[in-house]
ROFI-962372 format. One record per residue (C-alpha): z, y, x. Coordinates in steps of 0.1 Angstrom, whole numbers, padded with zeros to 4 digits, always signed. Layout:
BEGIN
ZYX;...
// end
This chain:
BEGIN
-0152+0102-0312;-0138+0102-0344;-0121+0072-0356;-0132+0053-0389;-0094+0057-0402;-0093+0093-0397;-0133+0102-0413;-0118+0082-0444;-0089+0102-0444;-0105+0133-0440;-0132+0119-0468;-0108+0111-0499;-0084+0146-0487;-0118+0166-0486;-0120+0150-0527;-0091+0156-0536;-0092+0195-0523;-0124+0195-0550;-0102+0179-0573;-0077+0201-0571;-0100+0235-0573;-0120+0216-0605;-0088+0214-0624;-0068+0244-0608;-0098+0263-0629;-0098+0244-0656;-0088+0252-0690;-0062+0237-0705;-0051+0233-0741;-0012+0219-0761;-0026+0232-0799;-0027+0205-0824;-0069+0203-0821;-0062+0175-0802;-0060+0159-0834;-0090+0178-0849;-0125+0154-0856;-0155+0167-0840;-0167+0179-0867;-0143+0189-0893;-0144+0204-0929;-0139+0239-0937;-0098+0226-0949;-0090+0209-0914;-0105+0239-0892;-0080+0263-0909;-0052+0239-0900;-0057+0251-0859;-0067+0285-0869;-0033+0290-0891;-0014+0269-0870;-0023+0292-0833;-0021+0325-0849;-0016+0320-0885;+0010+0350-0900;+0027+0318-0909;+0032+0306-0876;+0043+0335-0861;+0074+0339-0884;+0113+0335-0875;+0144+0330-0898;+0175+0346-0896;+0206+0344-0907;+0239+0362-0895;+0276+0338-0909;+0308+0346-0904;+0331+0378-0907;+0329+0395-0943;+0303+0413-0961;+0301+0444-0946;+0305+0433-0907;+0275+0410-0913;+0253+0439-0933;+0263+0458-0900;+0254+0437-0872;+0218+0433-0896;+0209+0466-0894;+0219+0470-0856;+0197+0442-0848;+0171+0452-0868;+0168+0487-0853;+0173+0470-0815;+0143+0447-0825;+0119+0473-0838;+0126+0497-0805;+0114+0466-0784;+0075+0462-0796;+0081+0423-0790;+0077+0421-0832;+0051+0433-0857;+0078+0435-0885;+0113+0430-0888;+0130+0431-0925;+0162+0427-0935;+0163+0446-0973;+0159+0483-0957;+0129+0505-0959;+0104+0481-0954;+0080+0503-0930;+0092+0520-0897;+0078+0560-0892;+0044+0549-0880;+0038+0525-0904;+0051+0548-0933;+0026+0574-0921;-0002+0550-0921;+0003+0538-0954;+0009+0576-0967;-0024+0585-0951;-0046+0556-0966;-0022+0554-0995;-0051+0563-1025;-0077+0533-1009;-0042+0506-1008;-0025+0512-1039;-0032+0491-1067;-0018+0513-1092;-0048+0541-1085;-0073+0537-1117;-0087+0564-1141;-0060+0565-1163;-0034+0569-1142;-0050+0604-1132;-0054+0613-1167;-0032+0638-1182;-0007+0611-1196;-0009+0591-1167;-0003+0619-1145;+0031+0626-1165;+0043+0593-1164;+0035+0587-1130;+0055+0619-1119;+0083+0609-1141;+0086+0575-1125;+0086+0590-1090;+0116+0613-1098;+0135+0583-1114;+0130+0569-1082;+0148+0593-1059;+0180+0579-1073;+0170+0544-1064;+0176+0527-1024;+0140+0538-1019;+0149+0575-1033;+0155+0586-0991;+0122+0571-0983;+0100+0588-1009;+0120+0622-1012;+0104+0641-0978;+0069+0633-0998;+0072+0643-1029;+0049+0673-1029;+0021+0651-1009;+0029+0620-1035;+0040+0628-1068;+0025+0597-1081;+0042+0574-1059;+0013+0559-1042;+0034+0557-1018;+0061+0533-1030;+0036+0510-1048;+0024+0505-1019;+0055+0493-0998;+0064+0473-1028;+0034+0451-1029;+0040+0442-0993;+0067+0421-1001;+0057+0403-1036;+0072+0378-1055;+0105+0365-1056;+0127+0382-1030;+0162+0377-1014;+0197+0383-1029;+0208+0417-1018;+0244+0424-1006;+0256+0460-0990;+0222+0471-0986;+0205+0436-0965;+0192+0407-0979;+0219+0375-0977;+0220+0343-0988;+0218+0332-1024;+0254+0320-1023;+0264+0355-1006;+0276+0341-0972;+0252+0349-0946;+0233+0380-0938;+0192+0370-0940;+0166+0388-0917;+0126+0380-0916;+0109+0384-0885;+0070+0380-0874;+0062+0381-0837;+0035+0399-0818;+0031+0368-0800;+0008+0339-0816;+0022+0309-0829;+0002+0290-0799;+0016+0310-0773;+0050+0289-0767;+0061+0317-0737;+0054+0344-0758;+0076+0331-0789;+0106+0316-0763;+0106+0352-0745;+0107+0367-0785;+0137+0341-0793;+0151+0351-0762;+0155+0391-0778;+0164+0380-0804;+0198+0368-0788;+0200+0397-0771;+0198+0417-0803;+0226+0398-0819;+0249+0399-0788;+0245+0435-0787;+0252+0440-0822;+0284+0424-0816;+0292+0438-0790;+0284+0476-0808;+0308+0465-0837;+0342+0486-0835;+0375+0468-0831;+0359+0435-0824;+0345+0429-0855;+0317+0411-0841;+0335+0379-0824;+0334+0358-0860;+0297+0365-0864;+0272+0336-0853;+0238+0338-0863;+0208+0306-0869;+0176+0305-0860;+0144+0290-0870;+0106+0292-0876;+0080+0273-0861;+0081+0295-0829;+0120+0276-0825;+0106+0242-0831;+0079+0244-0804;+0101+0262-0778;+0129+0234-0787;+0101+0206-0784;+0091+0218-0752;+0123+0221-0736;+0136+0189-0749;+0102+0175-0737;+0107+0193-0702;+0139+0178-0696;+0136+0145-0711;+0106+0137-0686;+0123+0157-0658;+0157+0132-0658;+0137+0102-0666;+0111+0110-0641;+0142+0111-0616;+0157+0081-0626;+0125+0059-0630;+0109+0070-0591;+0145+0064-0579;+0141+0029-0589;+0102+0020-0586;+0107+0035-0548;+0141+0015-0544;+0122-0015-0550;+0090-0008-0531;+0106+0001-0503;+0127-0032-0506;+0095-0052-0510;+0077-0031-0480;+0103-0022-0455;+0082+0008-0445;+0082+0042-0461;+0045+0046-0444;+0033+0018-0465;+0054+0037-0498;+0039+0065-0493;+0002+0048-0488;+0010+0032-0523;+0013+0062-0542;-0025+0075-0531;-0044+0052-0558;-0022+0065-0581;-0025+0102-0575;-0065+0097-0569;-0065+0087-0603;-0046+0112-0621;-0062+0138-0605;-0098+0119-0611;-0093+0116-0646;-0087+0155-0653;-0114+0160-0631;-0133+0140-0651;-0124+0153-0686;-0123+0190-0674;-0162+0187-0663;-0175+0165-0691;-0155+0189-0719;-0148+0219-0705;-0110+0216-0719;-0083+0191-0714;-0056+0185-0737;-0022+0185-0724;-0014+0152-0747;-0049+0139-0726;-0033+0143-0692;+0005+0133-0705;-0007+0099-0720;-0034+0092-0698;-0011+0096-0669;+0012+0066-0685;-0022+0042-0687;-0031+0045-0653;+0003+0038-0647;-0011+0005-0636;-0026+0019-0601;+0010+0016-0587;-0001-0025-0593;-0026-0021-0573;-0016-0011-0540;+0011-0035-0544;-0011-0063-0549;-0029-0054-0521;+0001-0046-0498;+0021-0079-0502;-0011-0100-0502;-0030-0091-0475;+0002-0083-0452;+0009-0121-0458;-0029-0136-0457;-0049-0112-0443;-0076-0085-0452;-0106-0104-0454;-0088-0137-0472;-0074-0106-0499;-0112-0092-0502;-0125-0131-0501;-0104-0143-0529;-0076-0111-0546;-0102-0080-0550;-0127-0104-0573;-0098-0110-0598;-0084-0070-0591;-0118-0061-0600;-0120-0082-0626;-0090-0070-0647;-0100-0037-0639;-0133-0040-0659;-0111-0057-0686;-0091-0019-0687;-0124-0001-0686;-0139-0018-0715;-0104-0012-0736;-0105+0026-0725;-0142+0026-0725;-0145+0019-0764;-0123+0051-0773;-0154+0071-0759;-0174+0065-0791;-0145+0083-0811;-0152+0110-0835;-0118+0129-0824;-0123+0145-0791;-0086+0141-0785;-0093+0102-0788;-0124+0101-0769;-0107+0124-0739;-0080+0101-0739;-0101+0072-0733;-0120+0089-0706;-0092+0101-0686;-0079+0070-0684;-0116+0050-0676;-0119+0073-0646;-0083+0072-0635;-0087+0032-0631;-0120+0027-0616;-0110+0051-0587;-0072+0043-0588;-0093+0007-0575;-0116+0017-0557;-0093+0041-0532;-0073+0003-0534;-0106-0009-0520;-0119+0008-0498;-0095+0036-0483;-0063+0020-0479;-0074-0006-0461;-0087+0019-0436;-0054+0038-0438;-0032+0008-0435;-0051-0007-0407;-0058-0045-0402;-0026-0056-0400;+0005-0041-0418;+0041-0060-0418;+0053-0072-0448;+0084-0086-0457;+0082-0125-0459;+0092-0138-0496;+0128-0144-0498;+0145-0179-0514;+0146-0161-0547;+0108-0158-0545;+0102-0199-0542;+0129-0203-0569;+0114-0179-0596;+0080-0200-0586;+0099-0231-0592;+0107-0222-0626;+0078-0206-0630;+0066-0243-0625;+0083-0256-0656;+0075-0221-0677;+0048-0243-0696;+0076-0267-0712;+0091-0235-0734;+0051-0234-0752;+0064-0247-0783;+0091-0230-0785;+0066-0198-0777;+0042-0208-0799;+0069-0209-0829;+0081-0178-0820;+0044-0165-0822;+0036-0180-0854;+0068-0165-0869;+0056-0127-0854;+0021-0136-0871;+0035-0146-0901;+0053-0114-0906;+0026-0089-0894;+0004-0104-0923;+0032-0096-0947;+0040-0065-0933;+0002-0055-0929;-0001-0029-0950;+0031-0011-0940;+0027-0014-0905;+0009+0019-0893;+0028+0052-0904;+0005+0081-0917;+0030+0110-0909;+0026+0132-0882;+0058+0140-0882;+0066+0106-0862;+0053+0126-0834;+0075+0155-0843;+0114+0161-0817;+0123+0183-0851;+0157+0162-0862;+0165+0160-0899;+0192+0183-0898;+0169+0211-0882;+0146+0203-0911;+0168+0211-0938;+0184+0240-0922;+0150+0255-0918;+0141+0247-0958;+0174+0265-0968;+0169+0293-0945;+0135+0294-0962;+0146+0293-0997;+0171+0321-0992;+0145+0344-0977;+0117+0334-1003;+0097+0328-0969;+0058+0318-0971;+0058+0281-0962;+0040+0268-0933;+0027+0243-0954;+0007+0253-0979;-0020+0282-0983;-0053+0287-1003;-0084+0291-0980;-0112+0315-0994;-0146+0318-0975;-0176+0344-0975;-0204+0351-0963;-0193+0384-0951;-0163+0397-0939;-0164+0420-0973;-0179+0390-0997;-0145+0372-0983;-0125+0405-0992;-0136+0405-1023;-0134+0365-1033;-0101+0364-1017;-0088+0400-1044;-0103+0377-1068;-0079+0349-1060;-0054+0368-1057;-0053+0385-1089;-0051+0347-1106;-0022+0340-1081;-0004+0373-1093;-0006+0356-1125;+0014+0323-1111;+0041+0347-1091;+0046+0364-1126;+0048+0329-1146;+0074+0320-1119;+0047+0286-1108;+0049+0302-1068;+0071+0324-1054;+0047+0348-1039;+0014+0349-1012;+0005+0362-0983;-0032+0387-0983;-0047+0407-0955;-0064+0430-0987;-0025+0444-0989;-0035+0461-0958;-0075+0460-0959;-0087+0462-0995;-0122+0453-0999;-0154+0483-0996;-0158+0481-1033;-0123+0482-1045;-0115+0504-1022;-0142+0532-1035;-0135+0522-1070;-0105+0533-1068;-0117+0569-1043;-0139+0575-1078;-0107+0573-1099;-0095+0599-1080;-0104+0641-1097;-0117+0667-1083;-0093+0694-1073;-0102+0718-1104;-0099+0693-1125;-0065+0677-1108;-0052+0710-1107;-0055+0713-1149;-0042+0686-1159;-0011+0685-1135;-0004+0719-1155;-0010+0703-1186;+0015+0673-1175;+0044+0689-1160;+0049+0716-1188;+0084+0699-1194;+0091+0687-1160;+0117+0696-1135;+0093+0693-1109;+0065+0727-1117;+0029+0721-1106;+0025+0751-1087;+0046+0732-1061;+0022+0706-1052;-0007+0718-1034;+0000+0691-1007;-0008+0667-1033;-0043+0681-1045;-0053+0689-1009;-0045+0652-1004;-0066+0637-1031;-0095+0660-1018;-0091+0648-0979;-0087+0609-0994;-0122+0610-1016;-0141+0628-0986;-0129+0603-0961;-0143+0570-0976;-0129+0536-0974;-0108+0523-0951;-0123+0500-0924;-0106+0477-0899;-0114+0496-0869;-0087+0523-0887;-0060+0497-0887;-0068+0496-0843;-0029+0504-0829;-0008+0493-0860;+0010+0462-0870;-0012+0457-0901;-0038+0454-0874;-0029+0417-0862;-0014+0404-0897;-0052+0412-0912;-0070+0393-0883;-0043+0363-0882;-0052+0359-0919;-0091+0371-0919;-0110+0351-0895;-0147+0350-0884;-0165+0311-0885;-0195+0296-0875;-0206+0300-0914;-0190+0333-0925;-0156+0349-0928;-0122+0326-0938;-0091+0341-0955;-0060+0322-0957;-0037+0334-0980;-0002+0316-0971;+0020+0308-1004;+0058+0307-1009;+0076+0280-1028;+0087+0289-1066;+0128+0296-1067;+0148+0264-1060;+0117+0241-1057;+0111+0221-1032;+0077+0213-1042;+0043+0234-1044;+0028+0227-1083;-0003+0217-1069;-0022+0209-1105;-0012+0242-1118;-0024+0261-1090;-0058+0239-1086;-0064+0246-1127;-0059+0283-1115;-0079+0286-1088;-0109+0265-1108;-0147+0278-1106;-0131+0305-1077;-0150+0286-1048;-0110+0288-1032;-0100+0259-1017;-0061+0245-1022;-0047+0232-0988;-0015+0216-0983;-0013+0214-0945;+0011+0185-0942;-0010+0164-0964;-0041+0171-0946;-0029+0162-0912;-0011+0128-0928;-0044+0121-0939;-0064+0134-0904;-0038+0112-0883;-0040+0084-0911;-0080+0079-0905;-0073+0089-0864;-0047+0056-0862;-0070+0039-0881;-0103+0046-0861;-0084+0041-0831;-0072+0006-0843;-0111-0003-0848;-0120+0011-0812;-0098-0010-0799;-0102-0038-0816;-0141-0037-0807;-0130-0025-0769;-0110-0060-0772;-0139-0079-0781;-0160-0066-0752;-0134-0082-0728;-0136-0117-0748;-0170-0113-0737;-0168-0104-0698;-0138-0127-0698;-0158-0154-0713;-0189-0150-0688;-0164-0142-0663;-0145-0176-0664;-0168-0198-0678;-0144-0222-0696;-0132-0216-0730;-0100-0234-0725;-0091-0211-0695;-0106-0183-0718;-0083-0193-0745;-0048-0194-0724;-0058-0158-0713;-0064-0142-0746;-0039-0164-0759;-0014-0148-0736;-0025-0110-0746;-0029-0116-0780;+0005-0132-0785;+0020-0107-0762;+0011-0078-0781;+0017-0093-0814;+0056-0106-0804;+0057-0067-0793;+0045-0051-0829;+0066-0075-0850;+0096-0068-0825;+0092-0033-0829;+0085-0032-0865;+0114-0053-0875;+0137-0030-0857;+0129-0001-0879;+0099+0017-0864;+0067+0027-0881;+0044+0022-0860;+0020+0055-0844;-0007+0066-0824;+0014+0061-0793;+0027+0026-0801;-0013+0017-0798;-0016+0035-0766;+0012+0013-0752;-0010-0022-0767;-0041-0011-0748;-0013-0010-0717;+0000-0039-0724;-0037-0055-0720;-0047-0038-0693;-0012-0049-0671;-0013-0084-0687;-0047-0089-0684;-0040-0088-0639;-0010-0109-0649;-0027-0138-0667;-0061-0136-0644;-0036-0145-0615;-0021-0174-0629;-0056-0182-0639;-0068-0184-0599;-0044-0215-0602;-0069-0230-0627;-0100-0224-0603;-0084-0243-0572;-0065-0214-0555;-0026-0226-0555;+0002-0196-0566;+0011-0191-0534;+0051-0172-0525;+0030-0138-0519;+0007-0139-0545;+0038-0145-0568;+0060-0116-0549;+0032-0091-0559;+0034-0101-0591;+0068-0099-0593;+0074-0065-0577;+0047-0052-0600;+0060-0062-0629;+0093-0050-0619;+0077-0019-0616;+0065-0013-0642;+0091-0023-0663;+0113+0000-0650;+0085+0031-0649;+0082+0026-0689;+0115+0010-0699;+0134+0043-0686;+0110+0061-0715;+0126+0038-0741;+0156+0056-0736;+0142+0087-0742;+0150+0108-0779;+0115+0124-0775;+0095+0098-0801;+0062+0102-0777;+0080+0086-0749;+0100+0065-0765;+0072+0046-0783;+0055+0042-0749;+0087+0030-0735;+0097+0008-0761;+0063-0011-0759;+0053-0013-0722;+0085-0018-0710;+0092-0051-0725;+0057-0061-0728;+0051-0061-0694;+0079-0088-0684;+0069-0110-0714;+0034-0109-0704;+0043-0122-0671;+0062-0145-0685;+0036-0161-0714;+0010-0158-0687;+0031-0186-0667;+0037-0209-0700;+0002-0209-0709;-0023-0200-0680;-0007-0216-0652;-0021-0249-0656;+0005-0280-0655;-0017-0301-0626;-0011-0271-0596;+0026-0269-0601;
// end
């Protein structure tokens, strides 16, 4: 027969196994919807759209110091050319011919639908003539090897207006033939990656050639030349590689140093590595519950779900040590008699705090809140009813050393330091009503491991290049993907006005490469017919060095270009132009979006938002600064959080109040959490810290662990002494926990730092208030 112990064994591993499959096939998701609302305006849907595959995420910044002018120009072009041969990148510029062969070949067969100089006039007589004359001035310019092997196929220069509109605006200083610095010194180079600005493996393996590409220019440099050269690095692909790695090692040492001391001091508490490992099963049950959970109720689960959620179950490792030291010392039935009702009790008091974050209009809020409900109620009830089973009836633990009677015994006289408490808590109150409005910080960037000097360097690599900023854009919609064409050549023909006027530096537009239908045939109907072509190039070139008999390539062309129609996306299938239109043209519930990504005017570090709003008036264009709109998306998350939470902590007023059924031991139990968490805020805000999203988490922590605290001490009340074992588990789980979230505080990563910083010391002072104001003076 099989024993009980061994059918619940098999029972919970046979749940975890489904666990494990659920969430091994689940879908998992690190982009910044997390902070998304459920259901967002047209303005914060872009922000994830730009902000996963976005041209604008998807560029890196370069710059090559050291050595002298030419070495740098040198290792420039070498890496260029290495980068380009590697198909990791969609473009790579530097100041040289902007378009590689296939590229060049794409834009000279579509050149008559992309040029924007194409119009009736300039296939006039006169226009013909000047156009010509242009192009042979040109073959003396940088760009005079580019357009030369053409000549008799382009004559006009369709050719070159095109390249040049790719880059508009201001542009970079140029020194022996590559764009530098403005102040000369450093070599500048522009890259956009094949991967998306989402895919963090995909831009640390392009960062990774990138590396290469400069050692091996180096190294190609004759006599040395290369060993002065360093080169910088930055884009938003370097931030989120650097943000994971930091993350990723961060956790890893701390993770190290924070189980090294929780098992030090459970296995000091339970002298057997049987029971150790027994304790960790609530724990994991819960984790893996939770993701479980989300995964089946959402269909995706945030990585910032499972990370935070994680740390608010943390309070499972309580659990088994409750039950461990308890019933070793009193027995299973007097623990499930008189222990599990207050367990259970505190655990309802977490589920009603995580509970009220369900109700949230952010999905990242509500998942947050429903990862960590279901990683409590099971983290309790595998407390309950599986390791008893697993343990057996009885299990040997330790019998509560001296120290334990003596921290009782003071403990015991905890209640005479309640005015000095209460001083202490009207002094925090007093300055969190000052402080009030200036408590809760409304930047993102709080979250953000980017350091201040990182920031700046990026903004001057930025201003050198004349790079589109990741922060601002202009968002035009349609109903079709060729009414959003056209709406967004409209805008773009005002913003040509503000690049000319100097207001921005430049824009981004996928109708560079994908002009809309009807421009596109406007332009086709500008174009002659041969005959016609043919006599007025004769007309033209009387006087001209370059004879008209000479360019039947170029009247063939014009004939192949107005048979062949307009150019459709399908045609752009196998190019780079291909994934720079669809990272800028996208497809919505309600239409088409196009997100035209602008550049800061010369040596301003600000966009000119009025001027740009006056411009884009009566368009139907929408101006987005991306910054601001996820200041004010995180502002209303904090604050609907705040609320949540506020009405989760009424609910457990309520189940307290029914629960206890005296409002003056109701009143030393909120009094305990309340002042707890306020002592925590104030300390935390006086020291310098704005408080985030995380800083909250770490309050609803603080309750849940606090909450177990105080409804111990509160047993005392109802006739049950605080017995040595009672007060051991206690002890060791505060301990615990203190140490699990204290190592965070040392952490540089803000996210786990904030969590640190507030559970860590929150926990021992709960303990602590708990036994000046709950443990009641008459059971001493």
């Amino acid at each position: 027969m099989m024993s009980s112990r061994l059918r619940v064994f098999l029972l919970w591993l046979l749940l975890m196994c489904a666990g494990v499959a659920v969430v091994a096939n689940s879908r998992f998701s690190t982009d910044i919807s997390f902070f998304l609302p459920s259901r967002p305006t047209p303005e914060q849907q872009v922000l994830v759209s730009q902000l996963q595959d976005g041209s604008v995420s998807r560029l890196l910044m370069l710059a090559v110091e050291g050595g002298d002018e030419s070495q740098r120009a040198v290792a420039s072009r070498a890496m260029r050319k290495g980068l380009l041969a590697g198909g990791q990148f969609l473009s790579v510029q530097n100041g040289e011919a902007a378009a590689t062969d296939g590229e060049r070949d794409f834009f000279l067969r579509y050149r008559y639908q992309l040029s924007p100089a194409v119009n009736d006039q300039r296939f006039s007589e006169a226009g013909l003539r000047e156009a010509v004359g242009d192009t042979i001035q040109s073959l003396a310019s940088p760009m005079g090897l580019l357009i030369k092997p053409f000549l008799a196929q382009d004559p006009t220069g369709e050719l070159l207006a095109v390249l040049e509109q790719l880059n508009p605006g201001a542009q970079p200083e140029m020194r022996a033939g590559v764009w530098a610095s403005r102040d000369g010194e450093r070599a500048m180079m522009l890259l956009e990656t094949r991967a998306q600005g989402s895919d963090i493996d995909g831009q640390a393996q392009s960062i990774e050639r990138v590396r290469e590409a400069f050692d091996a220019a180096k190294a190609g440099m004759a006599d040395g030349g290369g060993a002065g050269l360093s080169m910088q690095l930055s884009g938003p692909g370097v931030f989120a590689v650097k943000s994971r790695e930091s993350i990723k090692a961060e956790v890893s040492k701390l993770l190290l140093i924070s189980t090294l001391g929780i098992v030090g001091v459970l296995l000091w508490a339970y002298r057997s590595p049987r029971l150790l490992a027994l304790g960790l099963l609530p724990m994991l049950s819960g984790a893996l519950a939770g993701a479980v959970v989300v995964s089946l109720v959402y269909g995706t689960v945030f990585g910032i779900t499972v990370g935070f959620g994680s740390a608010l179950i943390g309070e499972a490792v309580d659990y088994a040590i409750y039950f461990f030291v308890q019933s070793g010392r009193l027995g299973l039935a007097h623990w499930r008699r008189s222990f599990w009702p207050t367990i259970r009790l505190g655990v309802m008091t977490s589920a009603l705090g995580f509970g009220a974050l369900l109700f949230s209009g952010f999905p990242g809020l509500a998942q947050l809140g429903l990862y960590a409900l279901s990683g409590v109620v099971t983290a309790a009830l595998v407390t309950r009813f599986v390791l008893p089973t697993l343990a057996g009836q009885v299990h040997s633990v330790p019998e509560p050393g001296r120290w334990v009677h003596s921290v009782l015994a003071l403990l015991g006289q905890a209640y005479r330091l309640r005015i000095g408490v209460l001083a202490l808590a009207m002094a925090a109150g007093s300055y969190l009503w000052l402080e009030r409005d200036d408590l809760w910080g409304a930047n993102l960037s709080a979250l953000s491991t980017v350091t201040e000097a990182e920031g700046a360097n990026d903004g001057r690599l930025r201003a050198d290049l004349a790079a589109p900023d990741a922060r601002y854009l202009v968002l035009v919609t349609g109903a079709s993907q060729e009414a959003a064409l056209q709406a967004a050549e409209e805008v773009g023909d005002r913003l040509d006005g503000l690049v000319h006027e100097g207001v921005i530096g430049g824009y981004d537009t996928p109708v560079r490469f994908l002009p809309s239908a009807e421009r596109q045939n406007r332009r086709l109907a500008a174009l002659p017919e041969p005959s016609v072509l043919q006599a007025r190039l004769a007309a033209a070139l009387v006087d001209s060095p370059l004879s008209a008999s000479k360019l039947g390539p170029f009247i063939d062309g014009v004939a192949s270009a107005r048979s062949a129609g307009a150019l459709q996306r399908k045609d752009l299938d196998g190019t780079a132009m291909a994934l720079a239109v669809d990272a800028m043209l996208t497809r919505s519930v309600k239409g088409w979006n196009v997100m035209l990504p602008l550049r800061l005017p010369s040596d301003e570090s600000d966009m000119p938002v009025a001027r740009l709003e006056a411009a884009l008036a009566g368009s139907g264009a929408v101006f987005v600064d991306m910054k601001g709109e996820f200041d004010t998306l995180y502002g209303g998350y904090v604050s609907e959080a705040v609320s949540l939470s506020l009405a989760g902590c009424a609910l457990i007023v309520l189940l307290l109040g029914l629960t206890l059924r005296s409002p003056i031991r109701l009143m030393r139990v909120l009094l305990t959490l309340v002042l707890t968490v306020a002592v925590v805020i104030a300390g935390l805000h006086a020291s310098g810290e704005k408080l985030h999203l995380l800083h909250l988490v770490g309050m609803l922590l603080i309750v849940a662990v606090g909450s177990n605290y105080a409804l111990f001490f509160d047993r005392a009340a109802g006739g049950e002494p605080l017995d040595a074992a009672t007060l051991m588990s206690l002890c060791v789980a505060t301990l615990t926990t203190a140490i699990g979230f204290g190592t965070l505080a040392a952490s540089r990563v803000p996210v786990l730092n904030a969590i640190g910083t507030t559970v860590g010391p929150g926990a021992l002072l709960a303990l602590l208030l708990a036994a000046v104001f709950v443990y009641p003076p008459q059971r001493r």
